[in-house]
N, C-alpha and C positions, 0 to 999 in steps of 0.2 A: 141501602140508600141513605138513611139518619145518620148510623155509625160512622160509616166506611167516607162516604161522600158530600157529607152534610147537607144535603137537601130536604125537603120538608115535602111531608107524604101528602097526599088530597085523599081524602074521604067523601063520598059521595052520601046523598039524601038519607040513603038507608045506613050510612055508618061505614061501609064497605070502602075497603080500601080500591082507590079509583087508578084508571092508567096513563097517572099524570105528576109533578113532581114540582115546585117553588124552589128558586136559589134568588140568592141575593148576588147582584154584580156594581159594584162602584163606577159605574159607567152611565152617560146616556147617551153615548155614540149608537146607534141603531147596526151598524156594520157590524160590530166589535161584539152587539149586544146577541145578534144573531149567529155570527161563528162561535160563541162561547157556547149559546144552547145548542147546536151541532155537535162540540165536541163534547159537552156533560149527557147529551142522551147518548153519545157513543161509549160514553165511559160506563153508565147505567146500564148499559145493554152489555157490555163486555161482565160486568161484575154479576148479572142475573145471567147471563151464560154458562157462569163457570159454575156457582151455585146449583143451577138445574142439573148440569153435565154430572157433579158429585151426588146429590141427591137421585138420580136414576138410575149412578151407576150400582147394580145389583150386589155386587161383591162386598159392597160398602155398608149392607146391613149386620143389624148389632147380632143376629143369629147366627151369623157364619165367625162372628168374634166372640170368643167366650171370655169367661172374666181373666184366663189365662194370658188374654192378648194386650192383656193393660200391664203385665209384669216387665215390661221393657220402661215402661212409661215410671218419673221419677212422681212420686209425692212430694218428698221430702225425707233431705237425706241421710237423716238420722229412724225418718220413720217408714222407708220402704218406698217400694212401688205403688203404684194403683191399683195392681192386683192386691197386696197383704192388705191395704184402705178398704177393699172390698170387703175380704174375710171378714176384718173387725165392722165395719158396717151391719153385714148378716146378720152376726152375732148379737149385736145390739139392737138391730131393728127387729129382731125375732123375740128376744127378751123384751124390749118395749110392746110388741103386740098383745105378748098375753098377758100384761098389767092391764093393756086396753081392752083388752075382750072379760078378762075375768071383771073389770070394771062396770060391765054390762052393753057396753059401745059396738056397736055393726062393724068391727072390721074383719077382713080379711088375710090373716095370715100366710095365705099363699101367696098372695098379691104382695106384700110390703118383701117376701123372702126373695120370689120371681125379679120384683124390679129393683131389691137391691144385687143382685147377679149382673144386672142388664147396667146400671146405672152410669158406671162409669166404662164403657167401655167405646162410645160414642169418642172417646179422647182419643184411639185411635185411627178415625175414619179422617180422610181428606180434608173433608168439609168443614171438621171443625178445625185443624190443619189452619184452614183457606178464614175461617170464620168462627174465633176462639169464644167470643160472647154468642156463643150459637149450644152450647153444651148446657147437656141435658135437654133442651129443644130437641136437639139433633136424634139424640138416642130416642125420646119419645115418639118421635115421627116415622123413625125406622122400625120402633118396636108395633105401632099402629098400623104401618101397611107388609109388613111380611108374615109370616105364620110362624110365630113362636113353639106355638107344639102344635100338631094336627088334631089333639084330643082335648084342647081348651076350646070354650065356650065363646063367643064375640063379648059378651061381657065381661069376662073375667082378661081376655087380651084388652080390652079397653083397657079396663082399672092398670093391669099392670102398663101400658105405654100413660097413662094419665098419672100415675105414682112419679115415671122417670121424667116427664115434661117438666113437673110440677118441682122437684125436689130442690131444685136451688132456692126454690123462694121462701120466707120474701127477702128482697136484694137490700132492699132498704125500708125505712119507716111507713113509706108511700106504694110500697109496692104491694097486691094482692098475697093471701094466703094459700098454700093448696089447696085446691079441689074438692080431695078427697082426705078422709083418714090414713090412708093409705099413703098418700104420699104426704101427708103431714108426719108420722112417724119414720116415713124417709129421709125428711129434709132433716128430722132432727138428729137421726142418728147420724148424717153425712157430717153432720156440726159437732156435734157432742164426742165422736172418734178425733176428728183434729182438734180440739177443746184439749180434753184429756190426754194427747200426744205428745201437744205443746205444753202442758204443763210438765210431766211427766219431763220432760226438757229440760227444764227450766226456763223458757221460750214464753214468760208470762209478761202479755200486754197490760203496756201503763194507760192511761188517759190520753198518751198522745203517740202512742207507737203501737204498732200492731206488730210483732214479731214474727208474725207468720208471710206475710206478703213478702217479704224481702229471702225469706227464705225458699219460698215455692216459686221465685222465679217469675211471679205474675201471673200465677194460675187465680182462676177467679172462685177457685172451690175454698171451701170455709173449712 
């Protein structure tokens, strides 16, 4: 509705997002001003249609994609797929875990290992296909309402779908932190693997160029 449409969201008394929506129209023809909100609540409706239809549809959770299903998928391409990102991911958020835990800190090892498996594989799925600022969201909402394993606990499936929600952030200066620990040593690892890639390149950002964006095609992963 923000992105896609540019309309502006209403929040009701308690903060909750309400079922109503502001646009702006350079108009005060009353005629003109009424077929336009016709056609933008039809456009609204069409785009939360498709949304829901991907999001229901079953086939589309990140359990039945293993991290195998991201190796079609390019990173960048001197540095592989989204599957080999994966691998080096693992490997580093696992190594960063036990600096964290031997440091005395509450994390969870299984959790940071789980959802970097799970992470990128939401890349994928239709939806983000359909809605590319939707990643990592996407994977965390899928990994939150299916059964990752039948022998994990409701709180250890939280932490891991809260790890993959959480791990692009923060986007920018303004934006919140992770959550958890868990998915704070995921986001870092997702950064610090294309960091070390691009250098590793010779693909080192100046002040005013970032070498990576022009090479990923516009993917929005760091």
């Amino acid at each position: 509705m923000r992105d896609h449409q540019k309309y502006f969201a209403v929040d009701d008394a308690s903060g909750q997002l309400a079922p109503h929506f502001l646009a702006v129209l350079n108009t005060t023809r009353e005629i003109v001003r009424e077929q336009f909100s016709m056609g933008m609540s039809g456009l609204l409706r069409a785009r939360f249609n498709d949304a829901r239809f991907f999001l229901a549809n079953r086939s589309e959770t990140v359990s039945a994609r293993p991290a195998g299903a991201a190796e079609h998928v390019t990173f960048q391409k001197d540095l592989g797929s989204y599957y080999e990102k994966t691998i080096r991911m693992q490997r580093l958020a696992s190594w960063l875990s036990e600096i964290v835990k031997q440091a005395g800190m509450g994390i969870r090892p299984g959790i940071v290992h789980k959802a970097a498996c799970l992470a990128k594989t939401d890349l994928t799925t239709e939806l983000v296909k359909e809605f590319t600022e939707l990643q990592g969201i996407v994977g965390g909402l899928y990994a939150r309402v299916q059964v990752l394993d039948e022998h994990l606990n409701d709180d250890v499936a939280r932490g891991i779908s809260t790890a993959i929600y959480d791990h692009y952030k923060p986007e920018s200066m303004d934006d919140s932190v992770p959550r958890t620990i868990e998915g704070a040593v995921l986001s870092i690892a997702t950064r610090q693997t294309s960091v070390a890639g691009m250098f590793a390149l010779g693909l080192i950002p100046s002040g005013s160029k970032d070498s990576f964006w022009p090479a990923a095609a516009g993917q929005r992963d760091r």
